[in-house]
C-alpha positions in Angstrom: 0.0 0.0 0.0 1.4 3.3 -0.9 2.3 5.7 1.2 0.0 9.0 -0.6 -1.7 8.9 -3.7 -1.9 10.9 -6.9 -4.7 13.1 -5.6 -2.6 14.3 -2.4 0.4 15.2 -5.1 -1.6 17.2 -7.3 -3.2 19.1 -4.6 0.2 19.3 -2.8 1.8 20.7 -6.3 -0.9 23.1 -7.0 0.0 24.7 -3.6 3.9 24.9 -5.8 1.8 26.7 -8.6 -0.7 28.6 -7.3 -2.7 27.7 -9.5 -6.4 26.3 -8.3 -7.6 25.2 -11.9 -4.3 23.0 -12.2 -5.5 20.5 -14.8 -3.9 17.0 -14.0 -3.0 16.7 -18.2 0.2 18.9 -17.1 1.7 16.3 -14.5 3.1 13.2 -15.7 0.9 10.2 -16.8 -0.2 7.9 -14.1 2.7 5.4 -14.4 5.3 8.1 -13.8 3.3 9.5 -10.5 3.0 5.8 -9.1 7.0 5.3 -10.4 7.9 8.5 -8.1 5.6 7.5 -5.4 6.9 3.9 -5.0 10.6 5.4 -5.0 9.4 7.6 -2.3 8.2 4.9 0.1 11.1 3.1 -0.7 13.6 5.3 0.5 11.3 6.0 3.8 11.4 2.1 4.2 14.7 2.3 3.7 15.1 5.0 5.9 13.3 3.8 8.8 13.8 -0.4 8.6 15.7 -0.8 11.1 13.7 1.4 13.8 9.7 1.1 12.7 8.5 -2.1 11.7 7.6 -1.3 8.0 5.9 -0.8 5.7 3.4 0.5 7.6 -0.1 -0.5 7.6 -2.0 2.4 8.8 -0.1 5.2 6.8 0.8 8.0 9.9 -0.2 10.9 9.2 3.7 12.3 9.0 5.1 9.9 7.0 2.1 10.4 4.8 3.2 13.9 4.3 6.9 13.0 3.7 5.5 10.7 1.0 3.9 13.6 -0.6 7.2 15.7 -0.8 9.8 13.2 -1.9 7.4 12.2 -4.4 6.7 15.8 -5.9 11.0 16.0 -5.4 11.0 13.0 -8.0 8.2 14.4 -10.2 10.4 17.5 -10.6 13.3 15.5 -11.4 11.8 13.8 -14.2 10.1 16.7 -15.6 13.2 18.2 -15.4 16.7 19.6 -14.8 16.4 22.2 -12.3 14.1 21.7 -8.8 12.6 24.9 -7.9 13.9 26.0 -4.6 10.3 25.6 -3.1 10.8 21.8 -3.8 13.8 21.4 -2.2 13.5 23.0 0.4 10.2 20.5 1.0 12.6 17.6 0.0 15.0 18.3 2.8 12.5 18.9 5.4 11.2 15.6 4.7 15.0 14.1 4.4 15.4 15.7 7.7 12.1 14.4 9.3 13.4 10.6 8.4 16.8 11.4 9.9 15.0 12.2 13.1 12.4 9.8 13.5 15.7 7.5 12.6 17.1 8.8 15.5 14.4 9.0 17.9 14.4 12.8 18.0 10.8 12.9 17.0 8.1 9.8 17.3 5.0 8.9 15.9 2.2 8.8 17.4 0.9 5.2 18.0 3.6 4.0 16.3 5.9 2.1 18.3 9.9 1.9 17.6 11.2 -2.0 17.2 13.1 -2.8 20.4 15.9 -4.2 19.0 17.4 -3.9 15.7 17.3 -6.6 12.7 20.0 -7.9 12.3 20.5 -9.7 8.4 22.3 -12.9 7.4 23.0 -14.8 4.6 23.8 -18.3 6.4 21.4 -20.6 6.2 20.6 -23.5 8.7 23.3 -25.8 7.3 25.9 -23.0 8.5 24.2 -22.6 11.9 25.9 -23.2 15.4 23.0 -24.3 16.5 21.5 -26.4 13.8 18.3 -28.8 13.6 20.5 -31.9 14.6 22.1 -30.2 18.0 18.6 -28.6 18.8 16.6 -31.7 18.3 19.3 -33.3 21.0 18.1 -31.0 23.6 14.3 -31.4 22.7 
């Protein structure tokens, strides 16, 4: 489940215009806002793995908004060359908002932190210690 949706980046990026009549022909097709989207929740996955158990299920509120402005970061990226300082500014804010829920600066509300971190492997039970033959000896 995605983090925002279309709708909350083109009402986000007519906020960037100005421009209440905003017609949805001048963004980029739906495949390009779902592209930028996805790459936004993937970094705050990223981002927040080893802290939050994630993806979230219930989107918060705050990382909903985060969503919004990386995604519209991306959009401007593809659209073009140069992000309008507006954008950036909204990009690091967001950047900075992972950083400190990362660091347990800021929390989110109902949302607990994982109590320990994961920790990744590539053995696999043949190069355990403790495999299935010494465990079963114990059993």
């Amino acid at each position: 489940m995605a983090y925002c949706t279309s709708v909350d980046l083109i009402k986000r990026r007519r906020l960037v215009t100005g421009i209440a009549q905003k017609t949805t022909t001048e963004l980029p097709d739906d495949d390009i806002l779902t592209e930028c989207i996805s790459r936004a929740d993937t970094d705050i996955d990223r981002v927040l793995e080893e802290v939050f158990d994630v993806p979230f299920l219930i989107v918060p509120t705050l990382i909903k908004f985060i969503s919004i402005d990386l995604s519209i970061a991306y959009i401007y990226e593809y659209q073009s060359d140069k992000i309008p300082a507006l954008i950036e500014q909204w990009r690091n804010n967001a950047l900075r908002l992972l950083e400190d829920l990362y660091l347990g600066k800021i929390t989110i509300a109902g949302v607990s932190r994982l109590s320990t971190s994961r920790v990744y492997t590539n053995l696999d039970s043949d190069d355990l210690v403790f495999n299935n033959d010494l465990w079963d000896t114990y059993n």
